[in-house]
C-alpha positions in Angstrom: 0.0 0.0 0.0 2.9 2.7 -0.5 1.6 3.8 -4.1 -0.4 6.7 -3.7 -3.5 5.3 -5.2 -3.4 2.9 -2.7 -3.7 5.1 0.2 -7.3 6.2 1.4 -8.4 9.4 0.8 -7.7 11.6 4.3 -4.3 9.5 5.5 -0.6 9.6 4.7 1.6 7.0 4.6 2.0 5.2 7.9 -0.9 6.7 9.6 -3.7 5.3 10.9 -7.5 6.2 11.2 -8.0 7.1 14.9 -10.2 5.2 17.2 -11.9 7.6 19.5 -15.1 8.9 17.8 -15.9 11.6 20.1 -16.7 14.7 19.1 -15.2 18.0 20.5 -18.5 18.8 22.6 -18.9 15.9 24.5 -15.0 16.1 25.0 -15.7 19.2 26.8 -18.4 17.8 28.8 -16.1 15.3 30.5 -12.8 17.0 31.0 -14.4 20.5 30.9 -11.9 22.4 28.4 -14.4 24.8 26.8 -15.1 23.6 23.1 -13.3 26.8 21.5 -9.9 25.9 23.6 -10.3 22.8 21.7 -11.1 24.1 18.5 -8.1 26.5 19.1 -5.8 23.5 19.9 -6.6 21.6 16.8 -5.5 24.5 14.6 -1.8 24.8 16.2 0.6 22.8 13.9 3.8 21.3 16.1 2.1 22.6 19.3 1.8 20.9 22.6 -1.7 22.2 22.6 -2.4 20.1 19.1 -0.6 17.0 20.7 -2.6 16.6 23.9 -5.9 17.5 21.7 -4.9 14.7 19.1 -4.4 12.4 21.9 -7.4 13.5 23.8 -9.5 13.1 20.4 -7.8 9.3 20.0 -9.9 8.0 23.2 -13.1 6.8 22.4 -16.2 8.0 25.0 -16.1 5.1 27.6 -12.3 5.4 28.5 -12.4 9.2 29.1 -15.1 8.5 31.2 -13.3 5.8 32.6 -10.1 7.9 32.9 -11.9 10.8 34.5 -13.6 9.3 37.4 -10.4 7.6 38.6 -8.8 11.2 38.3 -11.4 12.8 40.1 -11.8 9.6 43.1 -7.6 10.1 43.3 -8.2 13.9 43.6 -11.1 13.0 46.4 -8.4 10.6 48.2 -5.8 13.1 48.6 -6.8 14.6 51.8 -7.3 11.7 53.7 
């Protein structure tokens, strides 16, 4: 699959389509990052912003979810 025919429309060679399919609002909602921080994120090219918002974008619904509550019951926990 290196010719360029070969290569889906939307992808380079040697990436991958990305697994999360959540969408920048309901990213939001769980880690609260207001939807136009996002939106700026996506459009900084070789930014840490654009990084953590690629990677944030590559979780599906479920694991943020996941991945927010134990944040939030460590967070609880450190007092005690």
């Amino acid at each position: 699959m290196n010719k360029k025919n070969d290569i889906p429309k939307g992808f380079a060679v040697g990436s991958r389509p990305r697994t999360g399919k959540i969408s920048d609002r309901a990213l939001s909602n769980i880690i609260g990052i207001p939807v136009q921080t996002l939106q700026d994120w996506k459009k900084r090219d070789g930014n840490w912003r654009k990084k953590l918002y690629l990677i944030l974008k590559d979780f599906n619904k479920e694991e943020l979810l996941e991945k927010s509550n134990i944040i939030s019951h460590v967070e609880s926990t450190k007092g005690e």
